[in-house]
TORPA-4810 file (N, C-alpha, C, O; in nm, 3 decimals):
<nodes>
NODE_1_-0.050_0.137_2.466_-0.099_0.012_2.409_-0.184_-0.060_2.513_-0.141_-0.061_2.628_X
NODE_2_-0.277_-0.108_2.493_-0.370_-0.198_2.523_-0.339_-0.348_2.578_-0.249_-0.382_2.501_X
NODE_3_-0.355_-0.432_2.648_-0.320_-0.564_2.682_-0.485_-0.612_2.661_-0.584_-0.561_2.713_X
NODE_4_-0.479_-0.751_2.548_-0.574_-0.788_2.539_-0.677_-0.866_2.658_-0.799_-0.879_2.651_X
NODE_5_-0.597_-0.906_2.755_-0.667_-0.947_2.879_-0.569_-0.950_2.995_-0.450_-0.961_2.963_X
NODE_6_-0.596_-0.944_3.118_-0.546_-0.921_3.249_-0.444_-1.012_3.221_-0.336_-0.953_3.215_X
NODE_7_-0.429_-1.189_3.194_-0.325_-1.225_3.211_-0.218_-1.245_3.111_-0.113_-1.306_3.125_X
NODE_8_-0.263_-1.184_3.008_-0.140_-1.151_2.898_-0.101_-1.028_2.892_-0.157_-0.924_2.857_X
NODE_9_0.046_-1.063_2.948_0.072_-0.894_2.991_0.235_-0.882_2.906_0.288_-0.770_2.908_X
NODE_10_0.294_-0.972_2.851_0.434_-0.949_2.812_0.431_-1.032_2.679_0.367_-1.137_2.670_X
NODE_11_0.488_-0.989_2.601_0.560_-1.092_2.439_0.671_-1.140_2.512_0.710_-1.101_2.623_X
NODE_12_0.734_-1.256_2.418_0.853_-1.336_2.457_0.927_-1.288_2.469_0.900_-1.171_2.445_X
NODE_13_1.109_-1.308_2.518_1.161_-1.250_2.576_1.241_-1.180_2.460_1.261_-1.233_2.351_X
NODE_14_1.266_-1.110_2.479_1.391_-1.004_2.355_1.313_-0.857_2.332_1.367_-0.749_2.308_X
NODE_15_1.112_-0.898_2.351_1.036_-0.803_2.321_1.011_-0.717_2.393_0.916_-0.682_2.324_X
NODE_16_1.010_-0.622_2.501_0.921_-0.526_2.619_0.839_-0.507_2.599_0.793_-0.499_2.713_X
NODE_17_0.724_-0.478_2.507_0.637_-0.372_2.491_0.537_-0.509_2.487_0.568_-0.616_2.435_X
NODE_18_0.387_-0.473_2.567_0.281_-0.534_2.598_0.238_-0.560_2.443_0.258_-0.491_2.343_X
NODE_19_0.180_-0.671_2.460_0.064_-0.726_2.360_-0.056_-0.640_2.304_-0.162_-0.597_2.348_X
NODE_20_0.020_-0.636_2.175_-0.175_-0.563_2.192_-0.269_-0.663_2.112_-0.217_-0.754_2.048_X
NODE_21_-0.410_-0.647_2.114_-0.464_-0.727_1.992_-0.442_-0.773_1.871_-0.508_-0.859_1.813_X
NODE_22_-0.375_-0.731_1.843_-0.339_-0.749_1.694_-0.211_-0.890_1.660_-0.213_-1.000_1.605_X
NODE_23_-0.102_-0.794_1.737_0.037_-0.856_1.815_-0.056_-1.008_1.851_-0.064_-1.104_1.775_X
NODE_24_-0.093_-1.002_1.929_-0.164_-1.132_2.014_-0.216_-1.223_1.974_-0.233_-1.337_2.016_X
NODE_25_-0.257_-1.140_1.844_-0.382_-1.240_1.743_-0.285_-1.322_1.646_-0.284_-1.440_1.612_X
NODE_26_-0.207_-1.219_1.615_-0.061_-1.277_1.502_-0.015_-1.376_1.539_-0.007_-1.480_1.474_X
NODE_27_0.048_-1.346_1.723_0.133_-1.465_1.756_0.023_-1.604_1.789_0.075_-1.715_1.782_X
NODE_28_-0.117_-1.596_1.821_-0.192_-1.727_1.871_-0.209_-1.762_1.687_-0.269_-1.869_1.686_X
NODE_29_-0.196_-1.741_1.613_-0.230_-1.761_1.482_-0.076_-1.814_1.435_-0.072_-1.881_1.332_X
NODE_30_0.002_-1.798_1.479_0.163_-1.900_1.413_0.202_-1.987_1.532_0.311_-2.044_1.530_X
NODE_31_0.122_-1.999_1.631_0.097_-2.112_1.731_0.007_-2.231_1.674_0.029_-2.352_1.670_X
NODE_32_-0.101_-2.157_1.634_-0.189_-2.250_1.587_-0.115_-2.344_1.441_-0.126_-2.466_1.427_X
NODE_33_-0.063_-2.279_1.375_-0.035_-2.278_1.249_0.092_-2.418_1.254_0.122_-2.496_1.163_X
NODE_34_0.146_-2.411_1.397_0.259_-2.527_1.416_0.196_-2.684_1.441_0.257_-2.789_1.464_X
NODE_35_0.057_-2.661_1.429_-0.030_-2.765_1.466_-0.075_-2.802_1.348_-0.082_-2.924_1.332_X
NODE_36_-0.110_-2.732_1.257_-0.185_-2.777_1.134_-0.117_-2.911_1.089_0.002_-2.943_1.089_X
NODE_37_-0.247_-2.992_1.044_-0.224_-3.086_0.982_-0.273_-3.178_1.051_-0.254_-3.181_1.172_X
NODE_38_-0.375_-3.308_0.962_-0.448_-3.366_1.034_-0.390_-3.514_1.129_-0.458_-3.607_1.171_X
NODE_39_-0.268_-3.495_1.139_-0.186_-3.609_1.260_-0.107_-3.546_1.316_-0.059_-3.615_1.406_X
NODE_40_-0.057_-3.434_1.313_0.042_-3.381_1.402_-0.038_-3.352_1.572_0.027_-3.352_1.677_X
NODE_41_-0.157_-3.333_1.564_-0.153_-3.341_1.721_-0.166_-3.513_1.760_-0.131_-3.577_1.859_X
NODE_42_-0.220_-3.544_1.657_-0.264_-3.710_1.691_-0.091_-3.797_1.738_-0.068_-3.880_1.826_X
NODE_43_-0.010_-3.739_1.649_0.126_-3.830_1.683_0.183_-3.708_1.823_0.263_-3.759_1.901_X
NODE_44_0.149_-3.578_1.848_0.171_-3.568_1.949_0.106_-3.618_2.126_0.159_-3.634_2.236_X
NODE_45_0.005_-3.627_2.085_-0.052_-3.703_2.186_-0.023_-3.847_2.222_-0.058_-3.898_2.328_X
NODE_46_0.057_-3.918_2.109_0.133_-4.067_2.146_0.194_-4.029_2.190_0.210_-4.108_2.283_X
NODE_47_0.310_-3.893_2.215_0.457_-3.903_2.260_0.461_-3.809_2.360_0.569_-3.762_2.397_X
NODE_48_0.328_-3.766_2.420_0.334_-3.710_2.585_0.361_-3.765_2.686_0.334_-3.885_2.698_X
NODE_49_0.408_-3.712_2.761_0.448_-3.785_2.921_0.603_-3.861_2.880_0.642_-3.941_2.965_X
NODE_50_0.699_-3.843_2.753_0.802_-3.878_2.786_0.848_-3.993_2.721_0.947_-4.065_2.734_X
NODE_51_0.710_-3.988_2.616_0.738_-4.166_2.561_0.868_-4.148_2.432_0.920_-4.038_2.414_X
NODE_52_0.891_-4.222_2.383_0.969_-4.266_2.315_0.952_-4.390_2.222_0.975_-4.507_2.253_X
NODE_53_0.899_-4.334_2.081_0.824_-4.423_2.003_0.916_-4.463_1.880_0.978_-4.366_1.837_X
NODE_54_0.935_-4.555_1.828_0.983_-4.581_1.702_0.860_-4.560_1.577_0.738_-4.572_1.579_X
NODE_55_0.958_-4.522_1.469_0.855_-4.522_1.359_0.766_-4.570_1.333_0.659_-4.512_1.316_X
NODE_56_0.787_-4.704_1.321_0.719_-4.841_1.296_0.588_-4.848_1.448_0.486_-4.913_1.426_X
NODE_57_0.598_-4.800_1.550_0.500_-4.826_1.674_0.448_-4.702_1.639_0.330_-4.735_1.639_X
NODE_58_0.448_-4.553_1.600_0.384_-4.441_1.558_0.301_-4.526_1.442_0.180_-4.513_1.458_X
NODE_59_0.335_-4.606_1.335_0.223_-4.626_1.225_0.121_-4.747_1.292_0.015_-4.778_1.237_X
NODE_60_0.165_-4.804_1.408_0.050_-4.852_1.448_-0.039_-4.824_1.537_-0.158_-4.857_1.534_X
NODE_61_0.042_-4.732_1.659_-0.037_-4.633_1.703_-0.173_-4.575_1.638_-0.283_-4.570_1.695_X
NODE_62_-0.138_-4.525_1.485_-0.191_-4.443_1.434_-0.215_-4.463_1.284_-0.168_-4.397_1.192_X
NODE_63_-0.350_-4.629_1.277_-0.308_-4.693_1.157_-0.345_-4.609_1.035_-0.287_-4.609_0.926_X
NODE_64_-0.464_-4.530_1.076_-0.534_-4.446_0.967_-0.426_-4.394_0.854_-0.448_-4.393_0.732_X
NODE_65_-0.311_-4.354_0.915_-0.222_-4.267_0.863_-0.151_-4.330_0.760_-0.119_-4.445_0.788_X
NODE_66_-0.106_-4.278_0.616_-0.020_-4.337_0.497_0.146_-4.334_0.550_0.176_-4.241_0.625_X
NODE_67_0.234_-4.417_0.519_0.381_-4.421_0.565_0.416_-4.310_0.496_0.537_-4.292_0.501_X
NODE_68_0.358_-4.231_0.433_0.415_-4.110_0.322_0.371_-3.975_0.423_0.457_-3.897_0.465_X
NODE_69_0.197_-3.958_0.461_0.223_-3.902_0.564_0.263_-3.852_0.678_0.279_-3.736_0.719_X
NODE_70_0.283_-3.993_0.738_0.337_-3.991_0.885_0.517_-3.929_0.880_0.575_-3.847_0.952_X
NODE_71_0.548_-3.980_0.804_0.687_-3.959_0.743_0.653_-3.750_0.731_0.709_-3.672_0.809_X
NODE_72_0.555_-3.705_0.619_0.592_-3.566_0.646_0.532_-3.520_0.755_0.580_-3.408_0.773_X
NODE_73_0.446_-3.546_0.849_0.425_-3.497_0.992_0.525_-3.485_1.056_0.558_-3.376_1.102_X
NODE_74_0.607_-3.612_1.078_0.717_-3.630_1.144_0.824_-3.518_1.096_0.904_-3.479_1.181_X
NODE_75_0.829_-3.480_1.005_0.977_-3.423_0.955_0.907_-3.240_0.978_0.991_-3.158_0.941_X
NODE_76_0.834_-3.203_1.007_0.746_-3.102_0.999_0.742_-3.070_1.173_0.758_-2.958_1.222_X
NODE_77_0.718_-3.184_1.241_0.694_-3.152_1.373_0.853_-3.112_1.395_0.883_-3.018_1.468_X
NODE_78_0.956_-3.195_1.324_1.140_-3.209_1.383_1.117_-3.070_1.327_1.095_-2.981_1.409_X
NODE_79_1.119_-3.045_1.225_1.176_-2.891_1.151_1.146_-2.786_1.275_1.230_-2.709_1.321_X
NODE_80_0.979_-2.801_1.331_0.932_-2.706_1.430_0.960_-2.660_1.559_0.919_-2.564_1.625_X
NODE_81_1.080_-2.800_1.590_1.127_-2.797_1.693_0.980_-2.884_1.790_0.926_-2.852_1.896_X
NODE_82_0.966_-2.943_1.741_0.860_-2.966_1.849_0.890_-3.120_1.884_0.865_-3.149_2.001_X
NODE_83_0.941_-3.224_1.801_1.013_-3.362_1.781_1.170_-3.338_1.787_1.234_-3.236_1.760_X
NODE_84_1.216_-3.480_1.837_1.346_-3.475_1.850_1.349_-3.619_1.735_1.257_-3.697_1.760_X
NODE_85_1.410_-3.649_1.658_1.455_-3.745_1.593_1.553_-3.795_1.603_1.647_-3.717_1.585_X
NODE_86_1.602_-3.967_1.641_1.716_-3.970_1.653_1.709_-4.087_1.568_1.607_-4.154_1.558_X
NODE_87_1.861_-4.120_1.484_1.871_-4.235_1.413_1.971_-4.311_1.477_2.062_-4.253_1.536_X
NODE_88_1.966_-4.439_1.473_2.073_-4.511_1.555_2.163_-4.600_1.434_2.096_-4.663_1.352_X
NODE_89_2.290_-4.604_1.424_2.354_-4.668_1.331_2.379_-4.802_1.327_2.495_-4.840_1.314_X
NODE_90_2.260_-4.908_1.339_2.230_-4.985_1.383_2.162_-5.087_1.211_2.092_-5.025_1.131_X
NODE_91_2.198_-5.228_1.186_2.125_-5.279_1.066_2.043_-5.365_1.122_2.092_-5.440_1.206_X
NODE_92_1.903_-5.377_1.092_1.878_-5.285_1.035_1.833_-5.136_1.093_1.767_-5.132_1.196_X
NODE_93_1.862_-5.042_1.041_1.857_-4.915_1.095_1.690_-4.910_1.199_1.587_-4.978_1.199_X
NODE_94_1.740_-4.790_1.275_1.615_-4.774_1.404_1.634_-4.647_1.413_1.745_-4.597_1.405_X
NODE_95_1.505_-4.569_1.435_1.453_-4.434_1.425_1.360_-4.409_1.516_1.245_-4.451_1.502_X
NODE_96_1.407_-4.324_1.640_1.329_-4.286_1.740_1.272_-4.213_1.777_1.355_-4.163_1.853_X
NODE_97_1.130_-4.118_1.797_1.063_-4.027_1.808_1.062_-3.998_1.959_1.049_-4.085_2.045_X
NODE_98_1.084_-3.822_1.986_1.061_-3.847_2.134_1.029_-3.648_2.123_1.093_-3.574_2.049_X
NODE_99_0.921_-3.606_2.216_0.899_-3.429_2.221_1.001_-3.396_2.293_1.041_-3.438_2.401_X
NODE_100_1.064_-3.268_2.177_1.161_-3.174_2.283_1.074_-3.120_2.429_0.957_-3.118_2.467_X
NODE_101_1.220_-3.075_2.489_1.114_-2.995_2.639_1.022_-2.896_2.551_0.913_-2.879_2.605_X
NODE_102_1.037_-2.834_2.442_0.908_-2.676_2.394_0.786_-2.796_2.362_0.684_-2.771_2.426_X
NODE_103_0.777_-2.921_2.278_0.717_-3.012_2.273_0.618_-2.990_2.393_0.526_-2.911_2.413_X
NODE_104_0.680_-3.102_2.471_0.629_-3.158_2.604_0.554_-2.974_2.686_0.471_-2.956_2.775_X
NODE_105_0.634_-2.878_2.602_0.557_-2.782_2.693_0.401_-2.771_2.656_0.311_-2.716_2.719_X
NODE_106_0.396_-2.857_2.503_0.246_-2.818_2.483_0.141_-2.884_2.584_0.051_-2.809_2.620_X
NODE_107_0.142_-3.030_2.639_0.060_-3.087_2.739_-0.029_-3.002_2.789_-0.149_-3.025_2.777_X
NODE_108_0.010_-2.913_2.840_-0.047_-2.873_2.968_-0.163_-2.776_2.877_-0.285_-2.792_2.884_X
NODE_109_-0.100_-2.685_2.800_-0.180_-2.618_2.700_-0.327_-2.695_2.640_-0.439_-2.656_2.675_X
NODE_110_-0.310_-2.784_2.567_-0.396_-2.880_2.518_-0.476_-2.937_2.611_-0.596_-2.952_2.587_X
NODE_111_-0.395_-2.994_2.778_-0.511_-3.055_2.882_-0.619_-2.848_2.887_-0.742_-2.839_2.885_X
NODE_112_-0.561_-2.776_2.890_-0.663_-2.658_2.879_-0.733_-2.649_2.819_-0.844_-2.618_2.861_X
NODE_113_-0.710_-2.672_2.674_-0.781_-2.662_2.550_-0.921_-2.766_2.551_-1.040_-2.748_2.522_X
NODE_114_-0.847_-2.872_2.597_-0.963_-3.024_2.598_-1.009_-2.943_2.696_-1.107_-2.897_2.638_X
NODE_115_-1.009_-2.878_2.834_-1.123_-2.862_2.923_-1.214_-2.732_2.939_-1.291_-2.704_3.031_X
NODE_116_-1.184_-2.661_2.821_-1.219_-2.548_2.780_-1.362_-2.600_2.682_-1.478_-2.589_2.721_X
NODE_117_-1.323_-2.653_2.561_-1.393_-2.795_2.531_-1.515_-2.836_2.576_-1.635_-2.815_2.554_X
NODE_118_-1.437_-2.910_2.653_-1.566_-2.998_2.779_-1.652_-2.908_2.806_-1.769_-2.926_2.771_X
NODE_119_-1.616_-2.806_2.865_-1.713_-2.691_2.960_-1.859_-2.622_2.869_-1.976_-2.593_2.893_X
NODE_120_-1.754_-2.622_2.743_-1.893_-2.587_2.608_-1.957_-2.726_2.595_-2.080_-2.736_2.594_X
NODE_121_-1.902_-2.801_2.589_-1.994_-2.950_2.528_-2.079_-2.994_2.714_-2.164_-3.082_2.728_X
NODE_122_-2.049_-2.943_2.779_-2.138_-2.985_2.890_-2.057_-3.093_2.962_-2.109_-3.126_3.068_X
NODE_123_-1.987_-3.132_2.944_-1.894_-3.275_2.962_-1.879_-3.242_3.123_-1.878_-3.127_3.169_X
NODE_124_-1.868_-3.356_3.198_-1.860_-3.362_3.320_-1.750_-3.459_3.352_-1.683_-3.500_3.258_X
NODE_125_-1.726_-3.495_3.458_-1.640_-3.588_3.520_-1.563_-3.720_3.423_-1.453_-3.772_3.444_X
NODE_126_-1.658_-3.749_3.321_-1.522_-3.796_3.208_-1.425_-3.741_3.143_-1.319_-3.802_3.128_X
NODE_127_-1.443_-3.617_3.093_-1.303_-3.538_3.034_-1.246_-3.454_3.118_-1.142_-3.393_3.093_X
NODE_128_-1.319_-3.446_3.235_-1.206_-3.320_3.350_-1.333_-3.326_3.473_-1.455_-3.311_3.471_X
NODE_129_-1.224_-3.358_3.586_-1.275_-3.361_3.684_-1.322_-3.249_3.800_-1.291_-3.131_3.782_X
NODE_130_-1.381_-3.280_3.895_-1.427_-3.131_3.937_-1.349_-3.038_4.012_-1.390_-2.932_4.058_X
NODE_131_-1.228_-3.088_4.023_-1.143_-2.991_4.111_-1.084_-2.938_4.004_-0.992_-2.861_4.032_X
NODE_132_-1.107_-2.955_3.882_-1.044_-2.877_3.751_-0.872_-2.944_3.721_-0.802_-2.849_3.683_X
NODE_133_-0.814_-3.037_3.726_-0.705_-3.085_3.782_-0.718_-3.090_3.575_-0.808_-3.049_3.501_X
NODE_134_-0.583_-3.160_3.543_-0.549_-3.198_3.351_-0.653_-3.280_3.349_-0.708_-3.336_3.444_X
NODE_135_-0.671_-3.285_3.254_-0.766_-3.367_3.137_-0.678_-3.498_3.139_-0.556_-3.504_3.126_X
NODE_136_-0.780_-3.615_3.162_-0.678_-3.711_3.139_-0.676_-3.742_2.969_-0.776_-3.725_2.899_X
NODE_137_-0.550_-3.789_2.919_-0.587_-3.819_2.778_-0.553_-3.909_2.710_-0.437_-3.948_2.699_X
NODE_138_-0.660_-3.962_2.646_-0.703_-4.143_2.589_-0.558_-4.123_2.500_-0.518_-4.025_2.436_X
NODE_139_-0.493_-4.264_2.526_-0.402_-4.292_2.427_-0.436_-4.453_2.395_-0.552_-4.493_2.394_X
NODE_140_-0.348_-4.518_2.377_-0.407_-4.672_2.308_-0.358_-4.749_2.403_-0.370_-4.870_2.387_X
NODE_141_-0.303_-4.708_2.504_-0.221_-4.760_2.662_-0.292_-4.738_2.772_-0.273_-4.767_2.891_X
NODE_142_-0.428_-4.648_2.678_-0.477_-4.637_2.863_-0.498_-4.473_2.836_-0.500_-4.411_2.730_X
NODE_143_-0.516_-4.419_2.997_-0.547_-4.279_3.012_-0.420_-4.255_3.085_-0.365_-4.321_3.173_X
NODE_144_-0.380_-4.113_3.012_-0.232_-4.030_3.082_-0.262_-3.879_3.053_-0.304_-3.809_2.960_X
NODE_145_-0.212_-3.863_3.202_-0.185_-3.685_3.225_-0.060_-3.659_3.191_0.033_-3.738_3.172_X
NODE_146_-0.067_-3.471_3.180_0.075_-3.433_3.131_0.174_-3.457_3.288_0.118_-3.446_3.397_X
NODE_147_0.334_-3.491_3.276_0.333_-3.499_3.378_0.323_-3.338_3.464_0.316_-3.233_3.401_X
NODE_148_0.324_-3.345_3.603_0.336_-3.225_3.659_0.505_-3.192_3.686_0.598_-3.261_3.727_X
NODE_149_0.488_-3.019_3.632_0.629_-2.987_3.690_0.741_-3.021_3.621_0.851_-2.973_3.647_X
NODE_150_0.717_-3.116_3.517_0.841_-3.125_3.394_0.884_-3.042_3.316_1.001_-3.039_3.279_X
NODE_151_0.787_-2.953_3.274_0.840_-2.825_3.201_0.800_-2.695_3.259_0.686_-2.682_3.304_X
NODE_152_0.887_-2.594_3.263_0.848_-2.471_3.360_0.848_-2.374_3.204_0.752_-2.298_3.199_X
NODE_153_0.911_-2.370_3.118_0.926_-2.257_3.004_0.900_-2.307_2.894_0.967_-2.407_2.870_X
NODE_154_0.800_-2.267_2.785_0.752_-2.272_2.665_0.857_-2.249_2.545_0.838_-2.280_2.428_X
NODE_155_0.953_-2.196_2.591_1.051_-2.147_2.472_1.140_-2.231_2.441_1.190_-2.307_2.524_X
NODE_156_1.173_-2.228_2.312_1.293_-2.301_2.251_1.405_-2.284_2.351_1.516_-2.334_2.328_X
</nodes>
């Protein structure tokens, strides 16, 4: 079997046998597929670096969005493992959004993606700087990097 490029050399763990194109294409295609939908990266990008958002601060975060949507993003990202949901038994009730560690593992992925991005659009020193360091990324608080060194493993 074939390895589609020098640094993809193994499937996840349980699997041995190298990647081949196909394999590779399957798995970046049910990666992608955990993203679909037009707010799930948008409400993931509020809750990088560790934040901890209530419902009610996600719909203003992110006014564009219907309380019917945000509601199935939210329950879509929890199903994926990618959100942690917590309810507090509290009147009136409070509902807290926060990325699991597989979550928070996406950061670093996405600061790639944005500077992969940049490099086609010509972008210089506003979306990624020249020592190639994360992408910083616009939230409604300002500009934040993923942190460094918080997550070492991608897996559930």
């Amino acid at each position: 079997m074939t390895r589609t490029h020098e640094e993809v050399s193994r499937s996840p763990a349980g699997k041995s046998e190298p990647w081949t194109p196909e394999t590779a294409a399957e798995a970046v295609s049910e990666a992608l597929a955990l993203l679909e939908g037009r707010w799930k990266l948008r409400i993931l990008f509020h809750l990088f670096g560790g934040k901890v958002l209530r419902y009610s601060e996600l719909e203003r975060a992110i006014p564009e969005v219907s309380q019917k949507m945000l509601a199935q993003q939210l329950r879509k990202l929890e199903s994926d493992g990618l959100v942690r949901r917590e309810v507090f038994g509290e009147v009136p009730p409070r509902v807290e959004y926060r990325l699991t560690e597989w979550g928070q593992s996406l950061c670093p992925v996405l600061d790639a993606l944005l500077q992969w991005h940049a490099r086609r659009e010509g972008s210089d020193a506003e979306t990624a700087d020249a020592a190639g360091e994360a992408v910083a990324v616009s939230s409604g608080a300002g500009r934040q990097r993923c942190p460094e060194g918080q997550v070492d493993d991608a897996r559930r």
